[in-house]
Backbone bond lengths (Angstrom), bond angles and torsions (degrees), N, CA, C in turn:
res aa  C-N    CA-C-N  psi(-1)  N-CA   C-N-CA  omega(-1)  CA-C   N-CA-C  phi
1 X - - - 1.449 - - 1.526 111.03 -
2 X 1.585 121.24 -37.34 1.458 97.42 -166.94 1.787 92.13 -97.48
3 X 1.378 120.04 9.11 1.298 93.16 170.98 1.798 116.08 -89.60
4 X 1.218 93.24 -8.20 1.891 90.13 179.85 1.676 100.04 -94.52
5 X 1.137 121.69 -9.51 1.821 141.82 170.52 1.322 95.05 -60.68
6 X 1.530 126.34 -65.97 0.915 127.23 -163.95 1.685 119.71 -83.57
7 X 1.105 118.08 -7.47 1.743 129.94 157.28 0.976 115.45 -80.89
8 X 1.388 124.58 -57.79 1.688 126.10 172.39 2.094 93.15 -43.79
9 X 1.558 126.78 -59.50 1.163 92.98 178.35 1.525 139.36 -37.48
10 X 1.354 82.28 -59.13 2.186 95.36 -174.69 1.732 97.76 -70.29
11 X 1.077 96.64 22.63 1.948 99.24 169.37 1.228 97.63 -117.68
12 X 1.179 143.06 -33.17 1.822 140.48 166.32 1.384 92.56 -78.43
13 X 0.836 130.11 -31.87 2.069 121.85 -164.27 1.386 88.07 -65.85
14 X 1.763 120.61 -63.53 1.255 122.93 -155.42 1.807 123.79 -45.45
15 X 1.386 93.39 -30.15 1.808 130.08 -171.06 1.446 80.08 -52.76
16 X 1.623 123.68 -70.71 1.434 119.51 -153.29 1.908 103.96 -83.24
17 X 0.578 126.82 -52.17 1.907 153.46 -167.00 1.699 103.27 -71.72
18 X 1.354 132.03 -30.76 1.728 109.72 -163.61 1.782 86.07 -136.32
19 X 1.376 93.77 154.92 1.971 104.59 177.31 1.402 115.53 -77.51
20 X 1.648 123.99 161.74 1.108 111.99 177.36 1.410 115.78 -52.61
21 X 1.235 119.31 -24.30 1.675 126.74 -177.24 1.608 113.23 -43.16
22 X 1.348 87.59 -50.44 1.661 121.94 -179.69 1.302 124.70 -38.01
23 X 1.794 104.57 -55.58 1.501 109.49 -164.51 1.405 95.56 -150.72
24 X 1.093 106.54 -179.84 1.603 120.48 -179.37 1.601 112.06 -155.17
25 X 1.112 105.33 93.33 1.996 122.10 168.61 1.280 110.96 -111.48
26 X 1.366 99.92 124.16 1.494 121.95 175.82 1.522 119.92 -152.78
27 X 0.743 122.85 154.97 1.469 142.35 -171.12 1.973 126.74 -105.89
28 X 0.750 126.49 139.30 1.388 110.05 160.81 1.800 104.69 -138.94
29 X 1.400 106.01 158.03 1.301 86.41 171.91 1.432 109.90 -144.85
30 X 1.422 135.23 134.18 1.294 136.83 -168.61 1.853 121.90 -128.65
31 X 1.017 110.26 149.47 1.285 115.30 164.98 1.624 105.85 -98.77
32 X 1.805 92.76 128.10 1.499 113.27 178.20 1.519 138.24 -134.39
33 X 1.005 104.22 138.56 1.854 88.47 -163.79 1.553 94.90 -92.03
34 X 1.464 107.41 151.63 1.672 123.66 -136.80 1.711 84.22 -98.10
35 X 1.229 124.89 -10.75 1.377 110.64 -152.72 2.210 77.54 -81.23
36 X 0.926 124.40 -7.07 1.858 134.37 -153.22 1.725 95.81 -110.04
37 X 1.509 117.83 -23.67 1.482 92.48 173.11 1.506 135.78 -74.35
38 X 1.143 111.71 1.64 1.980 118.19 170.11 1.547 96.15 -56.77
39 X 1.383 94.26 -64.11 1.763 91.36 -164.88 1.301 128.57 -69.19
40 X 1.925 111.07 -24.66 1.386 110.72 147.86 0.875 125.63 -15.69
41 X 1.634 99.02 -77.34 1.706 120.09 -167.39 1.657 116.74 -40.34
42 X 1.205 90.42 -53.57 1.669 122.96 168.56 1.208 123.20 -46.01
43 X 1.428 119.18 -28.23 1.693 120.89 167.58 1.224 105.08 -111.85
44 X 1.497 122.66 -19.31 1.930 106.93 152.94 1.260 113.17 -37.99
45 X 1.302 98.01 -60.52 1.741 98.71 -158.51 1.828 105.76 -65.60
46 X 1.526 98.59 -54.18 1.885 98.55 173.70 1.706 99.61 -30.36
47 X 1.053 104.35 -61.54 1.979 114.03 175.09 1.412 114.69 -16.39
48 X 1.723 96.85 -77.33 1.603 110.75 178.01 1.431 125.96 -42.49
49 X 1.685 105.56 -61.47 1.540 113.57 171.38 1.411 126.92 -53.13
50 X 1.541 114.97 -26.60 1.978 119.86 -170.22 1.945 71.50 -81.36
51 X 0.986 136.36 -64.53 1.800 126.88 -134.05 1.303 74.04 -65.91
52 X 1.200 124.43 -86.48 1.353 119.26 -164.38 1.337 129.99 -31.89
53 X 1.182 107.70 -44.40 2.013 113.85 171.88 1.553 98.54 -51.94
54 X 1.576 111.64 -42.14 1.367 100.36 -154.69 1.554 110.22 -93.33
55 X 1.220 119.28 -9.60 1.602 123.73 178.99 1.287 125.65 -101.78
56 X 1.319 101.39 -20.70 1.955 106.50 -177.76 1.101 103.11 -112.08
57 X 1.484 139.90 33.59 1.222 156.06 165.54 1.778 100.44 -68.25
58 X 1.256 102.17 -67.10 1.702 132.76 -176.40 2.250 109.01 -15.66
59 X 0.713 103.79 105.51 1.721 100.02 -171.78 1.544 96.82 -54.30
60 X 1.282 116.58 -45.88 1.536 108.44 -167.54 1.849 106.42 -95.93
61 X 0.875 101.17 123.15 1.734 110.47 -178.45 1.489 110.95 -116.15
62 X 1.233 120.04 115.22 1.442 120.16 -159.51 1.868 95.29 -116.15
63 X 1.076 133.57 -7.27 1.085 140.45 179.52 1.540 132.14 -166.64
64 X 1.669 121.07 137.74 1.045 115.09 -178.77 1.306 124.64 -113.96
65 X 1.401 117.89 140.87 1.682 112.52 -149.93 1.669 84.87 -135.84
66 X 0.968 92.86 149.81 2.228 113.47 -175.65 2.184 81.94 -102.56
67 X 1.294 124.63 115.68 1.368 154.28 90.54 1.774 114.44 -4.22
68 X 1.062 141.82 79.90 1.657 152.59 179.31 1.376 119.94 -124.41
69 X 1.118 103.62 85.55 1.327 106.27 158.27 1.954 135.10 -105.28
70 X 0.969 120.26 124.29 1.230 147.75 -164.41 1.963 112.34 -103.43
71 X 1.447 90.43 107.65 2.076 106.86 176.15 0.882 94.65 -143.68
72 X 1.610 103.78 101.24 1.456 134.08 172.02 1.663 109.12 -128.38
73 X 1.406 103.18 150.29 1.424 121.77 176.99 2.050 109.02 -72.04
74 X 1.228 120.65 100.42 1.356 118.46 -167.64 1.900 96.12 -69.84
75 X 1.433 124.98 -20.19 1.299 119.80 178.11 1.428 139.21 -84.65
76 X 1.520 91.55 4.04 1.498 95.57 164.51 1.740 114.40 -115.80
């Protein structure tokens, strides 16, 4: 918990401190019927693993950037 505490910070820090060039925060927000979040979950993660397969491949890595994604219930 306080290590995703502590990313979600330097994810509000970034807002004030780095250029749009910099970073990219965005939001979406949807209404979903619950019987559909397994497979959500399930193409988040498919999500995570393709970006990642496909970006940290690169031999030369000149920078490291935190990837955060957030599927949360906005009604509780």
């Amino acid at each position: 918990r306080l290590f995703h505490k502590q990313l979600l910070e330097k994810a509000t820090m970034s807002l004030e401190f780095q250029t749009l060039e910099e970073r990219d925060v965005s939001s979406t927000i949807l209404a979903i019927d619950e019987a559909d979040l397994p497979e959500a979950k399930k193409d988040l993660k498919e999500f995570r693993t393709q970006f990642d397969k496909k970006y940290s491949k690169s031999k030369k890595k000149t920078r490291v950037y935190c990837l955060g994604i957030q599927f949360f219930n906005l009604q509780k």
